[in-house]
PDB file of N, CA, C and O in Angstrom:
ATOM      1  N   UNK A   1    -234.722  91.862  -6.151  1.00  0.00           N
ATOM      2  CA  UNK A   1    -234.883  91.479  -7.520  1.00  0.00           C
ATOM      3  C   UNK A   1    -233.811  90.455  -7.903  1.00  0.00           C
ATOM      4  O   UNK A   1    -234.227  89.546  -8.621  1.00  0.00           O
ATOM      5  N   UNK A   2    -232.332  90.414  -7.521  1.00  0.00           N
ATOM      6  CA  UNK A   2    -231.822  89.248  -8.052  1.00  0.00           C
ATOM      7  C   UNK A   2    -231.994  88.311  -7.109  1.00  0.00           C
ATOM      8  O   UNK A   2    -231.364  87.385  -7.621  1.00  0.00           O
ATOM      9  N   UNK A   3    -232.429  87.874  -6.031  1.00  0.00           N
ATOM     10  CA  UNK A   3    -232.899  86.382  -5.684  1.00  0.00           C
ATOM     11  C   UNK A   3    -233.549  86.124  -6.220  1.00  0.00           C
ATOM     12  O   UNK A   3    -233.546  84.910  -6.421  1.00  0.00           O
ATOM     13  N   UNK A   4    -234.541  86.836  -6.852  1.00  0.00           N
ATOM     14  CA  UNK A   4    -235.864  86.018  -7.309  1.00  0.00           C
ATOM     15  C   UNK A   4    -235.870  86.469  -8.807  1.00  0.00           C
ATOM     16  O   UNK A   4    -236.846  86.267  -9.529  1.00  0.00           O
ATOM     17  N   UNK A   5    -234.582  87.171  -9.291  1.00  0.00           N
ATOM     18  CA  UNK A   5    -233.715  86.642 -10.549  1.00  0.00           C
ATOM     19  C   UNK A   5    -235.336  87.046 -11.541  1.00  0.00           C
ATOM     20  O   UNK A   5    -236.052  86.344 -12.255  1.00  0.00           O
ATOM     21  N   UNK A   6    -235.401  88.626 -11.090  1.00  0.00           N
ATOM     22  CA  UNK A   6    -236.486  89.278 -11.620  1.00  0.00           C
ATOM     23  C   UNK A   6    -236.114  90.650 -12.328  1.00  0.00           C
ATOM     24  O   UNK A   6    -235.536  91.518 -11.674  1.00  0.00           O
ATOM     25  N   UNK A   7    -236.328  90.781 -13.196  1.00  0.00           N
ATOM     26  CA  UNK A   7    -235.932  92.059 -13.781  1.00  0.00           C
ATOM     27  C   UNK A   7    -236.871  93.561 -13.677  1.00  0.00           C
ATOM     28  O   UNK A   7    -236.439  94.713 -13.632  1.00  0.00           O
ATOM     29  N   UNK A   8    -237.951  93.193 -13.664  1.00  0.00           N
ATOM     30  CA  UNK A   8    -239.100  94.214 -13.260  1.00  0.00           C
ATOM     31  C   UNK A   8    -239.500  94.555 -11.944  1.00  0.00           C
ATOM     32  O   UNK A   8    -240.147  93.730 -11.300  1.00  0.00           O
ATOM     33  N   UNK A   9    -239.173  95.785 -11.394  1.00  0.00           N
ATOM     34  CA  UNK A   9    -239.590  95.733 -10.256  1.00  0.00           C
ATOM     35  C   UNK A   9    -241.265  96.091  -9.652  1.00  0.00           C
ATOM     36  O   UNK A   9    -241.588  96.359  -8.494  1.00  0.00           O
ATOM     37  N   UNK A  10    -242.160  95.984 -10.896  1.00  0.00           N
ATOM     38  CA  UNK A  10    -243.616  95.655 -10.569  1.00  0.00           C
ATOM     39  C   UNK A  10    -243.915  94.395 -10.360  1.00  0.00           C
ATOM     40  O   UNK A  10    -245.093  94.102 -10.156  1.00  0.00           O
ATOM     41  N   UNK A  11    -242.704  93.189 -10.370  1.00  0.00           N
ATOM     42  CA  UNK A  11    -243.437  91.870 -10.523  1.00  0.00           C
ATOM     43  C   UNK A  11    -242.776  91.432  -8.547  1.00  0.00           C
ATOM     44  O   UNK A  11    -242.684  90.335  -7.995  1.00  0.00           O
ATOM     45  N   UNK A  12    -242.433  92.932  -7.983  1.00  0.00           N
ATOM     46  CA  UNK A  12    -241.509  91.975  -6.463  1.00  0.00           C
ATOM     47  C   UNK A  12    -243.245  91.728  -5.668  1.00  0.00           C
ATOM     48  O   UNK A  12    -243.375  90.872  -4.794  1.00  0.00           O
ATOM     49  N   UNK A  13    -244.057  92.313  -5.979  1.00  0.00           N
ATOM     50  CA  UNK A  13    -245.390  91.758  -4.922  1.00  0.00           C
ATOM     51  C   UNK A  13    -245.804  90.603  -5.038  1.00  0.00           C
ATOM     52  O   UNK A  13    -246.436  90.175  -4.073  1.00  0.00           O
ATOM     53  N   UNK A  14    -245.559  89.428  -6.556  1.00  0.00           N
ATOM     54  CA  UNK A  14    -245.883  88.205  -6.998  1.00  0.00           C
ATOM     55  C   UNK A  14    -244.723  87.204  -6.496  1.00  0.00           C
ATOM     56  O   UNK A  14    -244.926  85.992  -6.580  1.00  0.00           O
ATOM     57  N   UNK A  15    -243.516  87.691  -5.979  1.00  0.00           N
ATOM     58  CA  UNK A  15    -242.385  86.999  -5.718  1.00  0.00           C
ATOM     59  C   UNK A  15    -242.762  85.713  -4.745  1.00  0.00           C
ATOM     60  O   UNK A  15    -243.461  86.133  -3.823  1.00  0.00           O
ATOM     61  N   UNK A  16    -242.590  84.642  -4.666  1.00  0.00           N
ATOM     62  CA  UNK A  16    -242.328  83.834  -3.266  1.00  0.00           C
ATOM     63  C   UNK A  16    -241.010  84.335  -3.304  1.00  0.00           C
ATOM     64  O   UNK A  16    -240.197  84.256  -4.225  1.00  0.00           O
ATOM     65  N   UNK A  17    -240.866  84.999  -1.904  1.00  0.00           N
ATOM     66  CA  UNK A  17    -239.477  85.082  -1.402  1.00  0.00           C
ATOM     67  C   UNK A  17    -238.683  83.415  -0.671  1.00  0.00           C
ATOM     68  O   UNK A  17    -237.498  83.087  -0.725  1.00  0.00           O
ATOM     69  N   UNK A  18    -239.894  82.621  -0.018  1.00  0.00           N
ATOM     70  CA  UNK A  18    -239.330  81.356   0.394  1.00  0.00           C
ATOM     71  C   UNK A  18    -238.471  80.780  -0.686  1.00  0.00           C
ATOM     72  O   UNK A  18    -237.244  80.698  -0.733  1.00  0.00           O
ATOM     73  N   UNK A  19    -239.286  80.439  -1.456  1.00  0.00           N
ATOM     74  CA  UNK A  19    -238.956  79.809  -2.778  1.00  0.00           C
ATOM     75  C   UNK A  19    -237.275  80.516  -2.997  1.00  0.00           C
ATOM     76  O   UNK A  19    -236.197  80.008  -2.687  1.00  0.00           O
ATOM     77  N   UNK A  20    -237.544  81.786  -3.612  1.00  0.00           N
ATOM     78  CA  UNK A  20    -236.489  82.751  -4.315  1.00  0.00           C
ATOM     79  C   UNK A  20    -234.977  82.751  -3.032  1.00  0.00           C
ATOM     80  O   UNK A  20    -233.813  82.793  -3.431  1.00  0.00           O
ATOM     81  N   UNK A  21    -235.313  82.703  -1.699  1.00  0.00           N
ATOM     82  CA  UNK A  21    -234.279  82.642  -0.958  1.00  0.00           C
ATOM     83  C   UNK A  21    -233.883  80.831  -1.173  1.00  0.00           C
ATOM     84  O   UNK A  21    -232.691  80.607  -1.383  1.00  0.00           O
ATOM     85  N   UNK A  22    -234.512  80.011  -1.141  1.00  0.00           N
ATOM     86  CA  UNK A  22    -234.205  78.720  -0.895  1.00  0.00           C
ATOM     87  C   UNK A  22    -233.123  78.326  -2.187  1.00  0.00           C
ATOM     88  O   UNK A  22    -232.012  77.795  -2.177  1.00  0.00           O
ATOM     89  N   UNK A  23    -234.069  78.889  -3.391  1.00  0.00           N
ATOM     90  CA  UNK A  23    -233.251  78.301  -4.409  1.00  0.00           C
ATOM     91  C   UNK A  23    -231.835  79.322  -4.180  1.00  0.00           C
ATOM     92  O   UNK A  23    -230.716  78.810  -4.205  1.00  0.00           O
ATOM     93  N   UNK A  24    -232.049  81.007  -3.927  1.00  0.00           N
ATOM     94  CA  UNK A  24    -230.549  80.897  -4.158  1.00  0.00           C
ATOM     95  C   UNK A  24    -229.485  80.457  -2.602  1.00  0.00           C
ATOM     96  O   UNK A  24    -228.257  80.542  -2.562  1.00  0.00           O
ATOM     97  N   UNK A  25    -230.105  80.143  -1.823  1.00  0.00           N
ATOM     98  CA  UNK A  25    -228.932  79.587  -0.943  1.00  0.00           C
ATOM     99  C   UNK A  25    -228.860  77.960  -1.558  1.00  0.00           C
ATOM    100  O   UNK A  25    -227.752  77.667  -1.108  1.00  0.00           O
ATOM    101  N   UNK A  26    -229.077  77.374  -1.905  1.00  0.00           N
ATOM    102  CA  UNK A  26    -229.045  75.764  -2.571  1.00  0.00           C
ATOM    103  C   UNK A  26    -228.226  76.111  -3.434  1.00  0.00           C
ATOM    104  O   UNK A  26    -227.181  75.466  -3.522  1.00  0.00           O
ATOM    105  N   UNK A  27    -228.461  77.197  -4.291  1.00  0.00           N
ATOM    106  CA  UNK A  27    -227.436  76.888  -5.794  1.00  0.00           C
ATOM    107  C   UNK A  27    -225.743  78.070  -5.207  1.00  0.00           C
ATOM    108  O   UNK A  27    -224.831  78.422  -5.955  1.00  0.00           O
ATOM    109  N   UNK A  28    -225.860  78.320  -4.005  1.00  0.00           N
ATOM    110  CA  UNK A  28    -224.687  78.503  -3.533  1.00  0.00           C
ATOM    111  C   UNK A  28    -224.212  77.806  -2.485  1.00  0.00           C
ATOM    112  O   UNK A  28    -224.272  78.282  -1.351  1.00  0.00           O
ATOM    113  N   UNK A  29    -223.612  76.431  -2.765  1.00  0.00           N
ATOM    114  CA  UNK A  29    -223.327  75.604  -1.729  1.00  0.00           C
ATOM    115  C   UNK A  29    -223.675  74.789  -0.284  1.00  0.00           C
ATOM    116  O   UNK A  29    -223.095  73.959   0.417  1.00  0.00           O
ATOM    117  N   UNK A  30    -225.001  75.538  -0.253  1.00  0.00           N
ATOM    118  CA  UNK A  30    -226.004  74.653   0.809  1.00  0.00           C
ATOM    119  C   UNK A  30    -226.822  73.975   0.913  1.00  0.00           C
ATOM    120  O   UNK A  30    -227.972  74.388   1.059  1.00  0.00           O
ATOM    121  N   UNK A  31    -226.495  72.625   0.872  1.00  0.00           N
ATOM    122  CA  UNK A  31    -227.472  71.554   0.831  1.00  0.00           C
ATOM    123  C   UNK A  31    -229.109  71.131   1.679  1.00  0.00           C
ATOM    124  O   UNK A  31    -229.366  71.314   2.869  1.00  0.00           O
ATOM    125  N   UNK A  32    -229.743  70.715   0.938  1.00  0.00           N
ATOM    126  CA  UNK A  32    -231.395  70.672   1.570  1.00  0.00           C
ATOM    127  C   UNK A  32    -231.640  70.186   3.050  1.00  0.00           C
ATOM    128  O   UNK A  32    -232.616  70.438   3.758  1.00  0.00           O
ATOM    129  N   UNK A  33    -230.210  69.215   3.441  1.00  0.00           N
ATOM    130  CA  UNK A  33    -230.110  69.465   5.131  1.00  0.00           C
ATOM    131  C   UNK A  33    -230.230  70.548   6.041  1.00  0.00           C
ATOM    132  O   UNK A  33    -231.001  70.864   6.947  1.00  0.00           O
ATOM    133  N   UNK A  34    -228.934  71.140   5.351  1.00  0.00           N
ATOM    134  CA  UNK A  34    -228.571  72.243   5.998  1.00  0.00           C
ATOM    135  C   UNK A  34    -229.565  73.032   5.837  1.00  0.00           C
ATOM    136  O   UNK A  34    -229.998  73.426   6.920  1.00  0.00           O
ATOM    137  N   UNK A  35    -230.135  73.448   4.907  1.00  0.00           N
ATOM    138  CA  UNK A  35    -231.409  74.592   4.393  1.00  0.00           C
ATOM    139  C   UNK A  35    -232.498  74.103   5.592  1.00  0.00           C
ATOM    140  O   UNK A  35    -232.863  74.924   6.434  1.00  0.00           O
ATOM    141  N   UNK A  36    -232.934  72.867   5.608  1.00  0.00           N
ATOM    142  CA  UNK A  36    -233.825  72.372   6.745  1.00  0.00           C
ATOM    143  C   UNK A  36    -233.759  72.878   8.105  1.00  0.00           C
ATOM    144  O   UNK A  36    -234.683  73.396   8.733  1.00  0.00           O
ATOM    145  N   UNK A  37    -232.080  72.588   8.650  1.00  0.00           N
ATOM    146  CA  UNK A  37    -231.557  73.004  10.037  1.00  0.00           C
ATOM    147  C   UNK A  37    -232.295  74.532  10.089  1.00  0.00           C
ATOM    148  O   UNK A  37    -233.276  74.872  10.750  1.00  0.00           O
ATOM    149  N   UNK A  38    -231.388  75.405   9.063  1.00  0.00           N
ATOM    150  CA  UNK A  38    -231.547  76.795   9.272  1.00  0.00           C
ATOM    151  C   UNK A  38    -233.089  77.072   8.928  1.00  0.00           C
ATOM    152  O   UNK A  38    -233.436  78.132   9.450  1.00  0.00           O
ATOM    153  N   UNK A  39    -233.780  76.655   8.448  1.00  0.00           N
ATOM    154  CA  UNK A  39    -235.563  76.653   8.617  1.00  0.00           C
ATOM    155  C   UNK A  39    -236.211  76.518   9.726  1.00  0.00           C
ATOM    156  O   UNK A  39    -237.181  77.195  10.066  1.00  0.00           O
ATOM    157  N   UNK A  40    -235.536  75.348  10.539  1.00  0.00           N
ATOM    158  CA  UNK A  40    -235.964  75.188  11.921  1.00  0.00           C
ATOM    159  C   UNK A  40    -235.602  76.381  13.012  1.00  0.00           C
ATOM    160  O   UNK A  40    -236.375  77.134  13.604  1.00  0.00           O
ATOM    161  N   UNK A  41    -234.256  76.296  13.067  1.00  0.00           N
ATOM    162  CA  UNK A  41    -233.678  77.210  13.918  1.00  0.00           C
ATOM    163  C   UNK A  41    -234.463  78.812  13.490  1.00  0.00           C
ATOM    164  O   UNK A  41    -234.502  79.668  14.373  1.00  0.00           O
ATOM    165  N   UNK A  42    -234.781  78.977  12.749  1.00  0.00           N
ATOM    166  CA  UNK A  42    -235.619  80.116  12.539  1.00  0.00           C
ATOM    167  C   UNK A  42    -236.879  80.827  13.059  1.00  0.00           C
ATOM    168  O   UNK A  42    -237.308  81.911  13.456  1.00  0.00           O
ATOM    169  N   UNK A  43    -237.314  79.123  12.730  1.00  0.00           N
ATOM    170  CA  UNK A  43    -239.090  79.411  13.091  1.00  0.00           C
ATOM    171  C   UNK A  43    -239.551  78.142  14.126  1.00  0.00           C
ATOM    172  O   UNK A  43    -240.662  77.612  14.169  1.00  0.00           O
ATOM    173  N   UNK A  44    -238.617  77.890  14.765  1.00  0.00           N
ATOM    174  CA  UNK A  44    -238.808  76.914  15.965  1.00  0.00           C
ATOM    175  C   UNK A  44    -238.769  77.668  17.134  1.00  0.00           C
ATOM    176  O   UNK A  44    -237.758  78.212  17.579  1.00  0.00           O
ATOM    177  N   UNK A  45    -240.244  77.700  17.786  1.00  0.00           N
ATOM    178  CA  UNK A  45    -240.311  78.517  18.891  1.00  0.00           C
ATOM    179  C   UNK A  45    -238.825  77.709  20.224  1.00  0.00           C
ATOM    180  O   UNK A  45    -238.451  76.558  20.447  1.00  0.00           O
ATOM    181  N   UNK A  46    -238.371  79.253  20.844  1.00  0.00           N
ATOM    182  CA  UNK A  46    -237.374  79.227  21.731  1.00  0.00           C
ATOM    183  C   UNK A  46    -238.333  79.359  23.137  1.00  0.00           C
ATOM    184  O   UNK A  46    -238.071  80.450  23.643  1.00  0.00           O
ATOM    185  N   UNK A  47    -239.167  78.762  23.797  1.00  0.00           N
ATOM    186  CA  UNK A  47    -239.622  78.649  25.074  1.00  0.00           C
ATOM    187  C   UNK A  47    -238.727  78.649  26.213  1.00  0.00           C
ATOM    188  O   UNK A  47    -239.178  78.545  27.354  1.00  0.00           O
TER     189      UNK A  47
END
C-alpha cells in the first residue's frame, strides 16, 4: 500500500505495481537509466 501510495487495502488488486515500483524508485534517487539497466538485468533472459 505505500508504493502505490494507497490507503485502502480493497483497491491493492487495481494497483500497477510496475508503475507504483518505478515511480517510487525514481522519486528516490534513481534515474530512468538506471531504472532501464535494472529492468533489463531482471527480465533479460541469462542463456
Amino acid at each position: 500500500m505505500y508504493y502505490a501510495d494507497i490507503d485502502d487495502e480493497a483497491q491493492l488488486p487495481n494497483v500497477d505495481y510496475t508503475q507504483a515500483f518505478s515511480n517510487y524508485l525514481l522519486s528516490h534517487g534513481m534515474n530512468q537509466e538506471q531504472l532501464n539497466a535494472l529492468v533489463h538485468a531482471l527480465t533479460d533472459s541469462q542463456e
